[in-house]
C-alpha positions as CSV (number, residue, x, y, z in Angstrom):
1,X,0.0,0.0,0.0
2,X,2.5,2.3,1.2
3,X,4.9,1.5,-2.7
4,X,1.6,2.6,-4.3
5,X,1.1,5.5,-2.8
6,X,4.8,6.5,-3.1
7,X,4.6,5.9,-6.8
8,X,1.6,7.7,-7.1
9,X,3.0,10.1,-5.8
10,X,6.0,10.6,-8.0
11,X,3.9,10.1,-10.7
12,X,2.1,13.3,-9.8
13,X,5.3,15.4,-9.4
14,X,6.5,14.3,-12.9
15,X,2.8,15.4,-14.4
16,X,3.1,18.5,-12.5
17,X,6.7,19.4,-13.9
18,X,5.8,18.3,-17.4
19,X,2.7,20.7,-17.3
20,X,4.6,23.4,-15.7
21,X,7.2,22.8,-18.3
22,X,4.4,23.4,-21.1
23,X,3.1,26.8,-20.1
24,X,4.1,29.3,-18.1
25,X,2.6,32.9,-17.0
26,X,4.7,35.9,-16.1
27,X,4.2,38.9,-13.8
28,X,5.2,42.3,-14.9
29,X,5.4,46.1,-14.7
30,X,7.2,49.3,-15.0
31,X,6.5,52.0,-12.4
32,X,7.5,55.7,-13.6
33,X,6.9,58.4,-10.6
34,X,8.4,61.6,-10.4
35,X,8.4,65.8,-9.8
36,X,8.2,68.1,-12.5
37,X,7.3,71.9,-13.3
38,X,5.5,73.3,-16.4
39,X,5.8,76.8,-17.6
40,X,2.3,77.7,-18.1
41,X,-0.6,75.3,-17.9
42,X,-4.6,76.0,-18.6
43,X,-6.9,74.1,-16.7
44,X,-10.4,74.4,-15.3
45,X,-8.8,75.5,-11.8
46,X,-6.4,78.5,-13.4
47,X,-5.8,79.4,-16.6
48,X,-2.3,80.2,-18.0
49,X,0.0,79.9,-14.8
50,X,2.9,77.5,-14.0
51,X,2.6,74.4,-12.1
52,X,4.9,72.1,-9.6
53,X,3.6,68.9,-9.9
54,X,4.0,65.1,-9.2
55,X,3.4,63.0,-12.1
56,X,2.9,59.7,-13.0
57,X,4.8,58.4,-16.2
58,X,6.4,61.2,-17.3
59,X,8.4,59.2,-19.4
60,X,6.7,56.0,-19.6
61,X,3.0,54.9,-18.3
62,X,3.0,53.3,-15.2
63,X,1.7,49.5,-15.9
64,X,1.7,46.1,-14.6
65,X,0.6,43.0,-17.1
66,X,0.9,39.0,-17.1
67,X,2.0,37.2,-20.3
68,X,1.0,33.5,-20.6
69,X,1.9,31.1,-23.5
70,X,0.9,27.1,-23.4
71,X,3.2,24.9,-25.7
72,X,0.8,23.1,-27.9
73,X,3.2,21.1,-30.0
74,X,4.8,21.9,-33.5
75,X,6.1,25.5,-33.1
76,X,3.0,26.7,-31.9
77,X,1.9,27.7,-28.9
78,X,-1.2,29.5,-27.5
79,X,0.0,33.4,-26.3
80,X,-2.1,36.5,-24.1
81,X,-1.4,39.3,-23.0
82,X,-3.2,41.0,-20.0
83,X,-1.9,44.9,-19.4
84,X,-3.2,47.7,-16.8
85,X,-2.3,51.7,-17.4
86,X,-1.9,53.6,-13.7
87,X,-1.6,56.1,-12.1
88,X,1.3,55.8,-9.7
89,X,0.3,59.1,-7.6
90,X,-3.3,58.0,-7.0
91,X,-3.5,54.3,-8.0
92,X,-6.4,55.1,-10.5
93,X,-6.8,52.8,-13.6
94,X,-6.3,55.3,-16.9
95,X,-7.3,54.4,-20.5
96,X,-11.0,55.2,-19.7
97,X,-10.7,53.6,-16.2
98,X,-10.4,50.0,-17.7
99,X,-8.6,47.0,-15.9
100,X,-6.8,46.1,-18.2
101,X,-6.6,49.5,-20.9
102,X,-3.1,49.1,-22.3
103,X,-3.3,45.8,-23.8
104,X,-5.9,42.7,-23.9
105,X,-5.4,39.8,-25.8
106,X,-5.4,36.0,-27.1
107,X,-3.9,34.5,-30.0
108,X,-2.1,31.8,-31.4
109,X,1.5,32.0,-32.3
110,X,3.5,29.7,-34.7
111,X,7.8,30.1,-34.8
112,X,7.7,29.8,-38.4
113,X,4.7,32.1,-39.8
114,X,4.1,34.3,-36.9
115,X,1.0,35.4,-34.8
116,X,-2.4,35.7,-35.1
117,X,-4.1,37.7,-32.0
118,X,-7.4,38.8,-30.9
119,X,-8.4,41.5,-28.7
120,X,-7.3,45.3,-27.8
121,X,-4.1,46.3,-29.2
122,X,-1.9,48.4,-30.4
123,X,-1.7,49.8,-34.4
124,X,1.2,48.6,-36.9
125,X,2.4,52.2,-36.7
126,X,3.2,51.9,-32.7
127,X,4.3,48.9,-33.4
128,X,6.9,49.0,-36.3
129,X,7.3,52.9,-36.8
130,X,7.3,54.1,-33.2
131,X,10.1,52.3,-31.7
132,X,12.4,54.4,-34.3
133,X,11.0,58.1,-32.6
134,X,11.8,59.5,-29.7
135,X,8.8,59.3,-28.0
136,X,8.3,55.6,-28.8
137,X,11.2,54.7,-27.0
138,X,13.1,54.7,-23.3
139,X,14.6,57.9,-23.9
140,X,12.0,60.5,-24.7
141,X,8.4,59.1,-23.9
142,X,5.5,61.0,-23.1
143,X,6.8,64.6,-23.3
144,X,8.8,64.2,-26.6
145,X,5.5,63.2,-28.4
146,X,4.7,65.1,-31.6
147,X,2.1,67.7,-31.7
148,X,-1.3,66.7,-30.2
149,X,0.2,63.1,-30.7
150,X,-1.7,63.5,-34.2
151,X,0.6,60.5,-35.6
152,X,-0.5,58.1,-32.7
153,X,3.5,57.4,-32.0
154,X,3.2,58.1,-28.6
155,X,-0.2,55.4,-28.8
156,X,-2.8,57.9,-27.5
157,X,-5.7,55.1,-28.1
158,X,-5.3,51.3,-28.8
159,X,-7.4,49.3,-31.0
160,X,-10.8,47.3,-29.8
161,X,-12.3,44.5,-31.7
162,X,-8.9,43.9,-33.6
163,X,-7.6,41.2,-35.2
164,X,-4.0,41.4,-35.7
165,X,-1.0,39.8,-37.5
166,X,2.7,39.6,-36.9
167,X,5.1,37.9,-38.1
168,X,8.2,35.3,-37.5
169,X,11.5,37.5,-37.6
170,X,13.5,36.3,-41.1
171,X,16.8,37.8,-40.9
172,X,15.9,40.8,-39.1
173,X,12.9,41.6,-41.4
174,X,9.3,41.1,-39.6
175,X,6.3,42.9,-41.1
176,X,1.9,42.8,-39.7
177,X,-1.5,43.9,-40.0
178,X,-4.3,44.9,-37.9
179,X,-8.1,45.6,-38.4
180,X,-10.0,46.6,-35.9
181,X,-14.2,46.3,-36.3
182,X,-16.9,48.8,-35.8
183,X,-19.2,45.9,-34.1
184,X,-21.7,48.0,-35.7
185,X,-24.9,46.1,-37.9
186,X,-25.6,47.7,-40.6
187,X,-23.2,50.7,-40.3
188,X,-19.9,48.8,-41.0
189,X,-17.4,51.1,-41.6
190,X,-18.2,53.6,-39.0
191,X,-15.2,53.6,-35.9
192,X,-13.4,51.0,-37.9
193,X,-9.6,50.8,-38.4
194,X,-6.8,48.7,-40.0
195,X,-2.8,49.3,-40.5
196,X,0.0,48.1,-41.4
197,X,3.6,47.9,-41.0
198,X,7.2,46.6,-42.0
199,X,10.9,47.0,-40.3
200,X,14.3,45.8,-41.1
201,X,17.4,45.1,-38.5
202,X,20.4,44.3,-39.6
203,X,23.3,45.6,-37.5
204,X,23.6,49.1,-36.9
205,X,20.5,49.9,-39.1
206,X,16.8,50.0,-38.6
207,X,14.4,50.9,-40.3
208,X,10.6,51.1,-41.0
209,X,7.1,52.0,-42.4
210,X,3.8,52.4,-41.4
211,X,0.4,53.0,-42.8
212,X,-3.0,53.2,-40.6
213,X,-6.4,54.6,-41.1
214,X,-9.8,55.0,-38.8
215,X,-12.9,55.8,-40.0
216,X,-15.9,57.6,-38.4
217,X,-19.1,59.0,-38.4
218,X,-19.1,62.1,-36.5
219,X,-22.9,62.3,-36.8
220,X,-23.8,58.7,-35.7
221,X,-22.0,57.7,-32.3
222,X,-20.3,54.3,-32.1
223,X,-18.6,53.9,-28.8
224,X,-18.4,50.1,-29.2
225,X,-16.5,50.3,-32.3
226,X,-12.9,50.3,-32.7
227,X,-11.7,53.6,-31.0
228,X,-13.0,54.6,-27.9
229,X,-14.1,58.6,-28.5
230,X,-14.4,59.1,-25.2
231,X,-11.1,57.8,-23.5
232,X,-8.8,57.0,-26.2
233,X,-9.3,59.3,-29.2
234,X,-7.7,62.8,-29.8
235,X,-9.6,63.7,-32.8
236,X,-13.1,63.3,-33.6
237,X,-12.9,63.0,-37.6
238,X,-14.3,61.1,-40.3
239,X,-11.1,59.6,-41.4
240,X,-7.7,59.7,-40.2
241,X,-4.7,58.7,-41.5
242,X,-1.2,58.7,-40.9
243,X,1.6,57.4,-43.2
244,X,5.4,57.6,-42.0
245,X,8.9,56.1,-42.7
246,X,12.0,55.7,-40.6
247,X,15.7,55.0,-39.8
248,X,17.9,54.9,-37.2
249,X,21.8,54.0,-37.4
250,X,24.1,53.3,-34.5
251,X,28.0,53.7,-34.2
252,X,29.5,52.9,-31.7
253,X,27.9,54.5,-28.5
254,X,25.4,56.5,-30.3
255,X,22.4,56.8,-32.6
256,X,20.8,58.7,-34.9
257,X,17.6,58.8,-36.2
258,X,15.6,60.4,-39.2
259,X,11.6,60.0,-38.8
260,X,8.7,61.5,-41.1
261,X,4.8,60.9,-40.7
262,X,2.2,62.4,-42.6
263,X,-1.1,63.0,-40.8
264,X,-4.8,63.6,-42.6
265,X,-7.6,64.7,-40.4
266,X,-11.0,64.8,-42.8
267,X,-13.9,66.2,-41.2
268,X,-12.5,67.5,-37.9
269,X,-14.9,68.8,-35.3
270,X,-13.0,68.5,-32.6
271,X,-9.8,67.6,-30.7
272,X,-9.2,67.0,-27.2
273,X,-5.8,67.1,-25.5
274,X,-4.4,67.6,-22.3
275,X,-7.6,67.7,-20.6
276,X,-8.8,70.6,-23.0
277,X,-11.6,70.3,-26.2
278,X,-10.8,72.8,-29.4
279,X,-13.9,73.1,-31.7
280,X,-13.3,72.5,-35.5
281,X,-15.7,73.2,-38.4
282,X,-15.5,69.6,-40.1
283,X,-12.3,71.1,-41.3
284,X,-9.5,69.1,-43.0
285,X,-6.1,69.2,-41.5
286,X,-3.1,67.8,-42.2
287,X,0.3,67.6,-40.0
288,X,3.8,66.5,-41.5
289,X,6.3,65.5,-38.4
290,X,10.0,66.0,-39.3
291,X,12.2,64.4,-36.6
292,X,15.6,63.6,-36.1
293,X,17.1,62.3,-32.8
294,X,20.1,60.8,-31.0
295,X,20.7,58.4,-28.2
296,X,24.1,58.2,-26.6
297,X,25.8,56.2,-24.3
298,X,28.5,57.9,-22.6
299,X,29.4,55.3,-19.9
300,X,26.8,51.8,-19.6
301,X,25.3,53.3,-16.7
302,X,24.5,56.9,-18.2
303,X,22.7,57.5,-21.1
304,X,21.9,61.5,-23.1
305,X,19.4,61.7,-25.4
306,X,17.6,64.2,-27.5
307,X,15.2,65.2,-30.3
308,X,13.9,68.2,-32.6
309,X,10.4,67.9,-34.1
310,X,9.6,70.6,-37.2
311,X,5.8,70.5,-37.3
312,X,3.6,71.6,-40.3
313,X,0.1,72.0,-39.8
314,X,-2.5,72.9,-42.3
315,X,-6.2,73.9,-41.8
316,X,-7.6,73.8,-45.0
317,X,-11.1,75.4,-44.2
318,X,-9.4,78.5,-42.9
319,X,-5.6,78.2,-44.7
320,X,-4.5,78.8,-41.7
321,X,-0.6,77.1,-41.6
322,X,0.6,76.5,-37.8
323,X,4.0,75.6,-37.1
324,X,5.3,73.9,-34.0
325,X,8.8,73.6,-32.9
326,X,9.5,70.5,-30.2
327,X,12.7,70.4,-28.6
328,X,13.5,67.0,-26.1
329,X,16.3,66.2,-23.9
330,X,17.2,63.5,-21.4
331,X,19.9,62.0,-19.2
332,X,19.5,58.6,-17.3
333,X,21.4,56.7,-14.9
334,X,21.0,53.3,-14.4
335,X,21.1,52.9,-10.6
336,X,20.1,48.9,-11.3
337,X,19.4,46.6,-14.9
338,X,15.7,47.2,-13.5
339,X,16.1,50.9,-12.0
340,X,16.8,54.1,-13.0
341,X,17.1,57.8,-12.2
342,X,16.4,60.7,-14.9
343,X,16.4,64.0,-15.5
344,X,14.0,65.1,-18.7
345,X,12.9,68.1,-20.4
346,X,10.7,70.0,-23.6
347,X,10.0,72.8,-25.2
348,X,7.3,73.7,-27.7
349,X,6.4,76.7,-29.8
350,X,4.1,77.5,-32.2
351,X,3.9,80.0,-34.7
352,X,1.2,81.1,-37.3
353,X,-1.7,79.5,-35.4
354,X,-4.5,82.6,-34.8
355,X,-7.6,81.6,-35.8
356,X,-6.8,78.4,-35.6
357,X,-7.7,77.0,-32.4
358,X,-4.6,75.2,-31.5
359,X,-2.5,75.8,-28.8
360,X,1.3,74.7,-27.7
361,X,1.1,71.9,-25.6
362,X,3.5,69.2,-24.4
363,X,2.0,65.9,-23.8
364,X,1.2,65.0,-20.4
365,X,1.6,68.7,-19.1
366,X,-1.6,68.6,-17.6
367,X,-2.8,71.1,-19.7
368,X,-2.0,73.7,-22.7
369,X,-0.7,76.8,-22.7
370,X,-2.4,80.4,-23.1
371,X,0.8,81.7,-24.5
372,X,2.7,80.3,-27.6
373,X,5.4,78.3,-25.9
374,X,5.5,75.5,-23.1
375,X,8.2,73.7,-20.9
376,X,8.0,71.1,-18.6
377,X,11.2,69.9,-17.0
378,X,11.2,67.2,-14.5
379,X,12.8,64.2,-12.7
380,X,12.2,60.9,-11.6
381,X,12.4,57.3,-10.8
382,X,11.8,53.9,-13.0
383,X,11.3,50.6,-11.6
384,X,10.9,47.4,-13.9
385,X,10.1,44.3,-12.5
């Protein structure tokens, strides 16, 4: 009796480790809490005066997320993804208060084709373009975001409904799709979109392109369609779309990096950032994003980093031609592989925008300005776990 229930048990351990051995689920996070000070901020409580503040990913949102895969034989294995957007200084879920806002979804992944997911996610232009901007990366984040973040590099809304594509990595070329449904019968194109995207890394050079569009009726809400208009979306338009190219090149300790996108707004009546609305006229705008940047490593624990953003706006109802100037800098010290210390910075400025409606304004800045230049400066802490 005593045999049989000894080799039960050992068969039991040996099921256990075989299944653990199959699958696995990971906890994660990155926590970005810090101080900063902006020049001149508008909000509902004063209107053009300058602000200490703490702030919650200055540099990059504050998330935690688990990542599960099961090995189901062959090369394939079954993959999600589960992600949650904070707020370090209050604990409050962002993305329109959702648990898990950043990213949620299921798929199936193969090592030779690629993946096939299912869920809310992000655009082929965060994915493949971003990365190569300074804003999409480490080393500039939130505050080195274009303009209104009318390019989406900086992933002001994520994709519901989607289905999305990406594929295996073939000698540093990988490449996707995405479409993300209206859920609306009868109305099928309204708060749909789809993108797609294609990068190369081989050595010291990387580079990419990026295509997406959404499409809306402004007249007919659809706030179960692919965009969220009231958490996620910056501009309430017909159509949007954003084209760009990339390339960065590395030598030695540094890099430098070329980036252009090409936004069209059709139908515009409105635009809401940093916490303030600006009425449009179902104008059509379009923004071209010229950006060139450079990371440097001057010892492996410190890190300087900087970019200039040449923005050209165009409102074609009025002719009106705004300019912006964005100017980002960083240094970083790596206290730990998972921790770090920074000190961060921009300036904006915009020219030629009366009549226009919009306004300098850095992202997360808490608001815009009433004059035609911002700065926000600020330090602060990063844990990764």
């Amino acid at each position: 009796m005593k045999k049989t229930l000894l080799a039960a048990a050992v068969v039991g351990a040996f099921s256990a480790t075989a299944a653990h051995a199959q699958s696995s689920v990971t906890l994660y996070g990155l926590i970005d809490a810090g101080l900063a000070y902006t020049s001149n901020s508008s909000t509902s409580a004063a209107a053009g005066k300058a602000n200490w503040r703490a702030t919650s990913g200055l540099v990059n949102g504050s998330r935690w997320g688990l990542k599960g895969s099961e090995n189901l034989g062959g090369g394939t294995k079954a993959i999600f993804t589960l992600e949650n957007g904070f707020s370090i200084a209050n604990g409050n879920s962002l993305q329109g208060s959702r648990m898990f806002g950043r990213q949620a979804f299921v798929g199936l992944q193969n090592d030779q084709y690629g993946a096939i997911t299912l869920g809310r996610q992000y655009d082929s232009l965060v994915d493949y373009l971003a990365p190569l901007t300074l804003n999409g990366s480490a080393f500039g984040g939130t505050i080195a975001t274009h303009p209104y973040d009318n390019d989406n590099t900086n992933n002001s809304f994520r994709v519901n409904n989607s289905v999305k594509f990406a594929s295996a990595n073939y000698n540093g070329l990988t490449f996707g799709a995405l479409y993300g449904f209206s859920n609306k019968a009868g109305d099928f194109s309204n708060n749909r979109a789809y993108s797609a995207g294609v990068a190369y890394n081989n050595g010291p050079i990387s580079v990419a392109a990026a295509y997406l569009q959404r499409n809306n009726n402004t007249g007919v809400a659809n706030t179960s369609g692919a965009i969220d208009p009231s958490s996620d979306a910056v501009f309430n338009a017909s159509r949007q779309r954003v084209f760009g190219v990339g390339g960065n090149y590395a030598f030695g300790p540094a890099t430098v990096g070329l980036v252009w996108t090409h936004t069209q707004l059709d139908g515009l009546t409105s635009a809401t950032f940093n916490s303030t609305t600006t009425n449009f006229a179902n104008d059509g705008v379009k923004f071209d994003n010229f950006e060139v940047n450079t990371k440097y490593m001057l010892t492996p624990t410190v890190s300087l980093a900087g970019a200039y953003t040449y923005t050209m706006a165009k409102d074609d109802l009025t002719g009106k031609k705004p300019k912006f100037h964005t100017v980002s800098l960083q240094a970083d010290y790596r206290l730990s592989k998972r921790t770090d210390v920074y000190l961060t910075g921009s300036y904006q400025h915009i020219s030629s925008n009366d009549g226009t409606g919009f306004q300098a304004g850095i992202n997360g800045a808490g608001g815009m300005s009433t004059t035609s230049s911002q700065t926000v400066v600020g330090t602060g802490i990063r844990h990764r776990f």
